[in-house]
N, C-alpha and C positions, 0 to 999 in steps of 0.2 A: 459529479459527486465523489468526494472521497472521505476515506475511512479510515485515522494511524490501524496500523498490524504489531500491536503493542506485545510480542512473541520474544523467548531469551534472546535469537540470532537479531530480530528487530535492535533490539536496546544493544546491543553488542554491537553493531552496525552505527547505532547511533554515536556511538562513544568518536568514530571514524568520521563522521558528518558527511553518513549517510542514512535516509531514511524512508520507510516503508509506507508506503499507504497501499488500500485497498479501493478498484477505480469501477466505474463505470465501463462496459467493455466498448461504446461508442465514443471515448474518448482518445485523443490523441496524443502522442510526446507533448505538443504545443497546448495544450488545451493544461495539460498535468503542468508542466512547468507558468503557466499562468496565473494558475488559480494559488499553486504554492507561494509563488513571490506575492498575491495578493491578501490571502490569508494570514500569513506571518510572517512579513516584511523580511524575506529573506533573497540573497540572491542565487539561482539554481546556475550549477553547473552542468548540470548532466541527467538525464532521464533514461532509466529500462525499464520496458515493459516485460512482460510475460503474464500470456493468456493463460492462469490454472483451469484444468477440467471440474466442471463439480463432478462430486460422490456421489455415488451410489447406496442407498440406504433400503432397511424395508419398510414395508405398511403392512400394518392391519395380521389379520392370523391366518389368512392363505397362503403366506411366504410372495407376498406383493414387494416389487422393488418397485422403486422410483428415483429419479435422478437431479440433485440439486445444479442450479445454474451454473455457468461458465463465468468467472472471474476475473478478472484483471488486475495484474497484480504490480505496482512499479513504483523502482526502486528510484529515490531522487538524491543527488548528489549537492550539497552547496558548499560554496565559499568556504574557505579554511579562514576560521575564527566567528562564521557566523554558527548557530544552531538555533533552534526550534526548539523551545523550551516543554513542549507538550511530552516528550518524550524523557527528556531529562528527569522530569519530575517523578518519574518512572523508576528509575533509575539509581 
């Protein structure tokens, strides 16, 4: 599964042809670069991950915390002159 991370540094990023999505934290380099050249016929150059921690939030009127999931967060590089129009539009 993935998500664009449609954020200023995102679209600033994109302008560079580089772009942000938001992953599944079972998925792999290979798995992210797959599904991207599948989905928008692009060719990847380059895949980071980075696993974000979720936050920390309250509940309720006891002063109840609770903690959202762990994320996956990675950043994909393609081809100089291809781009991913989803983000442009954006932009």
């Amino acid at each position: 599964m993935l998500k664009p991370l449609r954020t200023e540094k995102s679209l600033r990023q994109a302008a560079l042809g580089r772009y942000t999505f938001a992953a599944d934290l079972l998925v792999n380099k290979t798995d992210i670069k797959r599904s991207v050249e599948k989905l928008f016929g692009v060719q990847v150059v380059k895949v980071q991950t980075a696993v974000m921690p979720g936050k920390s939030y309250r509940t309720g009127r006891k002063a109840g915390y609770a903690t959202r999931s762990d994320w996956k967060k990675a950043t994909v590089t393609v081809k100089s002159g291809q781009k991913i129009d989803l983000f442009e539009a954006a932009a």
